[in-house]
TORZASE-716694 format. One record per residue (C-alpha): x, y, z; residue number from 1. Coordinates in steps of 0.05 Angstrom, whole numbers, always signed. Layout:
BEGIN
SITE       c1       c2       c3   seq
SITE        X        Y        Z   NUM
...
end
This chain:
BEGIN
SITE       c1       c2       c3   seq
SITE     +761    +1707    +2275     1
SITE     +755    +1713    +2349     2
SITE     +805    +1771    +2376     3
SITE     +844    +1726    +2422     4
SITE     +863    +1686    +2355     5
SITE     +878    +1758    +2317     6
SITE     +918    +1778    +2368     7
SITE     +963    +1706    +2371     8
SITE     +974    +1712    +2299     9
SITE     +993    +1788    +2298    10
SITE    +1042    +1765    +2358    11
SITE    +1065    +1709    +2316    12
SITE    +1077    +1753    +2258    13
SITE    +1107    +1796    +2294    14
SITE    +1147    +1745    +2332    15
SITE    +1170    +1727    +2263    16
SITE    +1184    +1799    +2227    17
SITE    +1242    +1806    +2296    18
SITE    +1270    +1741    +2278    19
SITE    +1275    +1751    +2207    20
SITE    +1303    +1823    +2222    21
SITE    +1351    +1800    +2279    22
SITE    +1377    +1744    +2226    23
SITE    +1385    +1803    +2169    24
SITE    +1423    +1844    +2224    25
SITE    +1467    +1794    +2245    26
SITE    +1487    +1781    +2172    27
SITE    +1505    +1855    +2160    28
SITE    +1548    +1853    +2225    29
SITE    +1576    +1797    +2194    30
SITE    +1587    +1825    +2131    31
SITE    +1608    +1884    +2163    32
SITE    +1663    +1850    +2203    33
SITE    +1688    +1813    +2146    34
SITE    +1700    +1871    +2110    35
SITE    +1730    +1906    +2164    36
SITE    +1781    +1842    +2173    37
SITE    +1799    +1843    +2095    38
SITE    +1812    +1919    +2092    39
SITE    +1862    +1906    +2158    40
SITE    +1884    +1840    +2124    41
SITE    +1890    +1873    +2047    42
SITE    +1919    +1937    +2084    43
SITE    +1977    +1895    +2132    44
SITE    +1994    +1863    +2062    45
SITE    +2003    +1925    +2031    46
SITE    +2051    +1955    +2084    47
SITE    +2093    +1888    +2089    48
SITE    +2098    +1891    +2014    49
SITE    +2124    +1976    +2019    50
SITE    +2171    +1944    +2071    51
SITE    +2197    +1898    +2024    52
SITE    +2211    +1936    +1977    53
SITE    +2238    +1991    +2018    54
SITE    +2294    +1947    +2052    55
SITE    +2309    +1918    +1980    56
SITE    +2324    +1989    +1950    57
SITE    +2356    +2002    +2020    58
SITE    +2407    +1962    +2020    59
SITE    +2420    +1974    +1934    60
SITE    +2441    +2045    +1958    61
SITE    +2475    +2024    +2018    62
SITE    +2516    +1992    +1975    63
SITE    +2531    +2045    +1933    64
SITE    +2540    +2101    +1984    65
SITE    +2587    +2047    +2010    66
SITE    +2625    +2041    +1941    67
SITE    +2625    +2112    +1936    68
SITE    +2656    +2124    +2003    69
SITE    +2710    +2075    +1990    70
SITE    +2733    +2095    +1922    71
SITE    +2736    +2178    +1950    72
SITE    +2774    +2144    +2017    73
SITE    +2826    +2131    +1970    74
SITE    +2833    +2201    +1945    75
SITE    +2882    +2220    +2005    76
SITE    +2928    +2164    +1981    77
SITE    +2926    +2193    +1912    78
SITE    +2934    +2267    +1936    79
SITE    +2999    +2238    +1979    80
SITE    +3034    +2212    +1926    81
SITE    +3016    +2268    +1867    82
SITE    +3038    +2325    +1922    83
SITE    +3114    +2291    +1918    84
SITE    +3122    +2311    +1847    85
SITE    +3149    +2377    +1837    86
SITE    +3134    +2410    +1782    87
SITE    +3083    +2376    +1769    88
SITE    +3011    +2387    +1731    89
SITE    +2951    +2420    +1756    90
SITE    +2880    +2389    +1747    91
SITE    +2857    +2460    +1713    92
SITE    +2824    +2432    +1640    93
SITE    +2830    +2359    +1646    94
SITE    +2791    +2331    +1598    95
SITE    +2783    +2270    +1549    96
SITE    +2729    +2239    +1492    97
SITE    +2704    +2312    +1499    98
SITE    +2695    +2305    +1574    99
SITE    +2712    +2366    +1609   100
SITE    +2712    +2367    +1687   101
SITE    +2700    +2430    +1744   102
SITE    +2774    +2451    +1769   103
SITE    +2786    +2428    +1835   104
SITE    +2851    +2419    +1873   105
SITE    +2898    +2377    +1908   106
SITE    +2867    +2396    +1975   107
SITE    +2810    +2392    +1946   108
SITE    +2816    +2315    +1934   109
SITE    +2847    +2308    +1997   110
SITE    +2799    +2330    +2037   111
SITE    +2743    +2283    +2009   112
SITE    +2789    +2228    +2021   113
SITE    +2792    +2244    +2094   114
SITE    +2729    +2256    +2102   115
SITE    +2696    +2189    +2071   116
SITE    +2749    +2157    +2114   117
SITE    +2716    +2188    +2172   118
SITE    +2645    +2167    +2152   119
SITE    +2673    +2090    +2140   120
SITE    +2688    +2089    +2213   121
SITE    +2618    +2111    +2228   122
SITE    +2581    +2064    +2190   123
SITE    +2605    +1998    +2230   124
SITE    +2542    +2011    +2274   125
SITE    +2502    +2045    +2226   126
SITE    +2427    +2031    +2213   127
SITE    +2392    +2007    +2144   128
SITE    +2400    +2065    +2087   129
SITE    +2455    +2108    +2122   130
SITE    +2509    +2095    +2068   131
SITE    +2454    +2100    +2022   132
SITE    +2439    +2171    +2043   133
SITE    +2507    +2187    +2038   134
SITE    +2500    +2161    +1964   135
SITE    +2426    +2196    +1962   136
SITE    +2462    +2266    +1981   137
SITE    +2527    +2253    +1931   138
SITE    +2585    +2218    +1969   139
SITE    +2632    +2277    +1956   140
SITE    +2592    +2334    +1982   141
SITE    +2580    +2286    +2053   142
SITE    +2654    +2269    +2061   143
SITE    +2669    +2341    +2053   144
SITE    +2620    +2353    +2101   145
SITE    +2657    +2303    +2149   146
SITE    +2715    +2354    +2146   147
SITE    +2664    +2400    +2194   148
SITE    +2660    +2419    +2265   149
SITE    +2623    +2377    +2317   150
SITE    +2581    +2410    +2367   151
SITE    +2621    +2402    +2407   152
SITE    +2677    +2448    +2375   153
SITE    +2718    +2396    +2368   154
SITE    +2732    +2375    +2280   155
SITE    +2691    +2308    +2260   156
SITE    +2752    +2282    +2228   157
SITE    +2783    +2274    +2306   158
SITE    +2715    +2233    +2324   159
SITE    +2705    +2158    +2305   160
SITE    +2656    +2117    +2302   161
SITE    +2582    +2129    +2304   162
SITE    +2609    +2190    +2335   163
SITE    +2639    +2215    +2279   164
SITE    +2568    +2196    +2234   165
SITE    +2524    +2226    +2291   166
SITE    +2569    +2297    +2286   167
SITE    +2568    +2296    +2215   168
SITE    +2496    +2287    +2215   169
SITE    +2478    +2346    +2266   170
SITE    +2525    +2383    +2220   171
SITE    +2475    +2375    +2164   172
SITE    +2431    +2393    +2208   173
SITE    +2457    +2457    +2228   174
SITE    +2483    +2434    +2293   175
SITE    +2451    +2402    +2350   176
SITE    +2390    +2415    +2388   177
SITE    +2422    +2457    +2447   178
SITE    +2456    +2508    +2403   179
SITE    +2387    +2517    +2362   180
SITE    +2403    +2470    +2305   181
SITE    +2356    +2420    +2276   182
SITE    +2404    +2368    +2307   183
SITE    +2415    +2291    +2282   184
SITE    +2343    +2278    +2265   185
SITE    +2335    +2343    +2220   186
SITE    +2409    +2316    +2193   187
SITE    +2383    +2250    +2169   188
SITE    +2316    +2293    +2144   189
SITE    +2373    +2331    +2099   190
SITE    +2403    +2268    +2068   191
SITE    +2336    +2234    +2056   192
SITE    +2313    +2206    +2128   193
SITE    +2245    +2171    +2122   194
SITE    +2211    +2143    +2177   195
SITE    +2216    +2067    +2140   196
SITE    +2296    +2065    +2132   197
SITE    +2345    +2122    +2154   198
SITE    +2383    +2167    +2097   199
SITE    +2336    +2145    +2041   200
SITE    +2294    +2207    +2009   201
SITE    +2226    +2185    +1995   202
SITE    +2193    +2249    +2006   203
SITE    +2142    +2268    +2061   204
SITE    +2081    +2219    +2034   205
SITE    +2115    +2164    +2067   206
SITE    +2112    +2192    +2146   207
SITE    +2033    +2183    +2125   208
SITE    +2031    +2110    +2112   209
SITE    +2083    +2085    +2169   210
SITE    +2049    +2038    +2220   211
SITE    +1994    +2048    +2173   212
SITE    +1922    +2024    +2196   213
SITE    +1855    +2018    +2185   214
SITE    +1784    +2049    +2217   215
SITE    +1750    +1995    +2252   216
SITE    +1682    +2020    +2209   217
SITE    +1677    +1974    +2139   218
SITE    +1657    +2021    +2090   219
SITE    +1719    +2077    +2121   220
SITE    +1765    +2016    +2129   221
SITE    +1760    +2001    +2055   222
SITE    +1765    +2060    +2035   223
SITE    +1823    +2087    +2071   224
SITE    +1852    +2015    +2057   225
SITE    +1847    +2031    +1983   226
SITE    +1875    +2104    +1992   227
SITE    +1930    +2074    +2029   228
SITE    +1947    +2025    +1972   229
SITE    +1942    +2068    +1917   230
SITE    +2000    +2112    +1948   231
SITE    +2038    +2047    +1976   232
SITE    +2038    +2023    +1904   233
SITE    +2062    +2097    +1877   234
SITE    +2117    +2092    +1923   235
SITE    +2129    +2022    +1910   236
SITE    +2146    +2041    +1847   237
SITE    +2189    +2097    +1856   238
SITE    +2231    +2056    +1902   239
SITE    +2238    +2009    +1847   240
SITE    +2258    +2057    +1801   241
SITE    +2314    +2080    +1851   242
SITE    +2334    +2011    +1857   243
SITE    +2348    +2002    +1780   244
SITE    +2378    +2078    +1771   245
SITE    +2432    +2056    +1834   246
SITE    +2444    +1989    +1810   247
SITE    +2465    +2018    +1741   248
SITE    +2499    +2072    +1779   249
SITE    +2542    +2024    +1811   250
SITE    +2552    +1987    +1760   251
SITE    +2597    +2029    +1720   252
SITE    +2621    +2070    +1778   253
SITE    +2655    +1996    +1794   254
SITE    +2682    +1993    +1726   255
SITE    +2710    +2052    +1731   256
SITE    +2743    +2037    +1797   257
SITE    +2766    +1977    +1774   258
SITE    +2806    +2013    +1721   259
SITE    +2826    +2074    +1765   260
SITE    +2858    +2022    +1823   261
SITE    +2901    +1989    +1764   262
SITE    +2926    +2055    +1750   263
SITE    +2930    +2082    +1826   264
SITE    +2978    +2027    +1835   265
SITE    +3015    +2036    +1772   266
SITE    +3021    +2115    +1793   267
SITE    +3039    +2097    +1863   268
SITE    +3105    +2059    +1833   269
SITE    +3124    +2106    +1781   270
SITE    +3125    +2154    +1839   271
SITE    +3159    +2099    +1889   272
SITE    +3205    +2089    +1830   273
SITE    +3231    +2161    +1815   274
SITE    +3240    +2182    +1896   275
SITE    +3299    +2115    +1895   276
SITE    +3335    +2145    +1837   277
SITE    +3331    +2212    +1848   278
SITE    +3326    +2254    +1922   279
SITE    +3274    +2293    +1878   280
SITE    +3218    +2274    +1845   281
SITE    +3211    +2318    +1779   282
SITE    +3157    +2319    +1736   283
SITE    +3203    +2344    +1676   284
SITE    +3243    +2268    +1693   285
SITE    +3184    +2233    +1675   286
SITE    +3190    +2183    +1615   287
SITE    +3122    +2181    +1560   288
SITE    +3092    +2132    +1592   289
SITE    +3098    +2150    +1662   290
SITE    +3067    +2221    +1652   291
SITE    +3011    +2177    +1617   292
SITE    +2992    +2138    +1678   293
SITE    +2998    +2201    +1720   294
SITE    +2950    +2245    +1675   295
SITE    +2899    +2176    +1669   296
SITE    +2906    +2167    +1739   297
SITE    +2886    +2249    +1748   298
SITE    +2828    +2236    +1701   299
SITE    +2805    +2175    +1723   300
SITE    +2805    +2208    +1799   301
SITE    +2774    +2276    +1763   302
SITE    +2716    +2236    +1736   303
SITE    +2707    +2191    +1801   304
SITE    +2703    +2258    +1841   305
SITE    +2643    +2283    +1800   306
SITE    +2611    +2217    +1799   307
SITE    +2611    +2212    +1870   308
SITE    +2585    +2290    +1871   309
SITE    +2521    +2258    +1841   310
SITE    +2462    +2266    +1884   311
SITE    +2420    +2204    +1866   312
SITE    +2355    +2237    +1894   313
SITE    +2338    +2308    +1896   314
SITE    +2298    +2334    +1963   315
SITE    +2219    +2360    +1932   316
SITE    +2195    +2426    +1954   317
SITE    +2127    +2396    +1971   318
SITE    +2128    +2353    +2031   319
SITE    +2068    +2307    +2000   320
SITE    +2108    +2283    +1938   321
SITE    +2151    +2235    +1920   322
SITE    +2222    +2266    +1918   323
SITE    +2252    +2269    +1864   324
SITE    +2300    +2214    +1826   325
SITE    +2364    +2241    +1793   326
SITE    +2357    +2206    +1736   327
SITE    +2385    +2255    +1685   328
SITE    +2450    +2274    +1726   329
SITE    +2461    +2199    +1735   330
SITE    +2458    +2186    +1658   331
SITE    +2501    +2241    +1642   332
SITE    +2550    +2218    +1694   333
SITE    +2548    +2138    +1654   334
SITE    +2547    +2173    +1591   335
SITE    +2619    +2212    +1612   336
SITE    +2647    +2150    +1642   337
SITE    +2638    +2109    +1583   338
SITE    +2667    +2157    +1542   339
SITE    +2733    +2170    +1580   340
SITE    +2748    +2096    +1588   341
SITE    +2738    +2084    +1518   342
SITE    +2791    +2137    +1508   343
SITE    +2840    +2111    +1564   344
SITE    +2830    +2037    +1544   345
SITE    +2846    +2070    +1464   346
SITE    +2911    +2103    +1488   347
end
């Protein structure tokens, strides 16, 4: 074959190897690309879907730590009318169905009542999950808390407002920034703060995934798309099971209420009752049935007080897991409630 022909066809061939090559390459990018779009696509799903779920379980404990502050606001109302009975019982070995409470005191109650009061005011203005961190850190222990001093020396329980949250939260805290405390944001760490709803305690796996993202490189994309799912879909779960433990929680912590305002009402009239007959108000004058309602109305505040003490999730030692759901403590506390209205309702 004459050379100028060899060399056409050489040229042709190779003409046709770059062609065939650039197509092959093109495809890749392609392929490439499209993978890089369904790891964002699978991965934005993903996140939308630990959202979800987030702001579901969210407001479930919202609406518990609300509960819980509410029913402990009442305390102070209690602790009011109890302190104008002279003579009267102590709280020291209440017990019933085999239910035996830690002493506490008047004051004690009191001061819990206050302080949830306080924390009511505050959460007006409040974001997602702060009532559910007060639930998440046991309602009792944060209304106590409530009872502290602000930074700014002045007692939380004169503040209002989201002032009166934002103190009790630097409180937690260990005071604010300027006088070397961890402040408000360390505050909200200590009842649970994650960076995907405020006061809920996930642990700190979640600060990984929030705004999560992919590589703009397919094969990493994918990958770090599946890495990120697998621990969206752990987490997914755990906030589910915190949703069903605080549902439950708050389902018998109602019934209980309901019961205990029946008999907060009832008390509040025996009491009402006694101081028109009498200047004093004597235990000793009591008739059967009104020292009944008083000691069910003690027990029924004795066993709300230690429900409410509950912390519904327990901070983890290791930053990278899941924290830890109180499951146990929260049975125990259903398992004690049943029990002692099954002996009031037997009475």
């Amino acid at each position: 074959m004459p050379l100028p022909f060899i060399i056409g066809a050489i040229a042709a061939g190779a003409a046709a190897a770059g062609v065939g090559s650039g197509i092959h390459g093109a495809a890749k990018m392609k392929e490439a690309n499209d993978t890089a779009k369904a790891a964002q696509r699978r991965n934005d799903e993903n996140v939308a879907k630990l959202e979800s779920n987030n702001k579901k379980t969210m407001q479930v404990m919202d609406i518990l730590g609300k509960k819980e502050l509410e029913i402990i606001s009442t305390f102070e109302k209690f602790s009011d009318f109890f302190e104008k009975i002279h003579n009267r019982p102590s709280f020291k070995d209440i017990n019933k169905g085999n239910v035996k409470f830690p002493k506490f005191t008047p004051k004690d109650i009191k001061d819990a009542g206050v302080g949830a009061s306080v924390l009511l005011g505050g959460l007006g203005g409040a974001g997602l999950g702060t009532a559910g961190g007060f639930a998440a850190a046991g309602g009792t222990t944060a209304a106590v808390v409530a009872l502290g001093t602000a930074s700014t020396g002045a007692p939380i329980v004169g503040l209002s407002g989201a002032a009166a949250t934002n103190a009790t939260l630097a409180f937690l805290g260990g005071g604010s920034l300027a006088a070397g405390g961890g402040g408000v944001a360390l505050g909200t760490a200590v009842l649970g703060g994650a960076t995907l709803g405020v006061g809920l305690l996930i642990g700190g796996i979640i600060f990984n995934l929030a705004g999560s993202s992919v590589s703009d490189k397919a094969d990493r994309a994918w990958n770090q798309m599946r890495e990120n799912e697998e621990k969206i879909n752990l987490i997914c779960e755990y906030l589910e099971k915190l949703k069903v433990v605080a549902n439950n929680f708050y389902t018998v912590l109602s019934e209980v209420d309901d019961v205990y305002e029946g008999y907060l009402n009832r008390f509040v009239t025996v009491v009402d009752y006694r101081a028109s007959i009498s200047k004093k108000v004597d235990w000793n004058d009591f008739n059967q049935e009104e020292k009944l309602i008083t000691e069910n109305t003690m027990l029924l505040v004795g066993l709300l007080y230690e429900m409410c003490k509950v912390q519904v999730v327990e901070k983890s030692d290791d930053e990278n897991e899941l924290n830890e759901i109180n499951e146990a403590d929260v049975k125990k506390q259903i398992k004690n409630a049943e029990k002692v209205l099954q002996e009031i309702q037997a009475a």
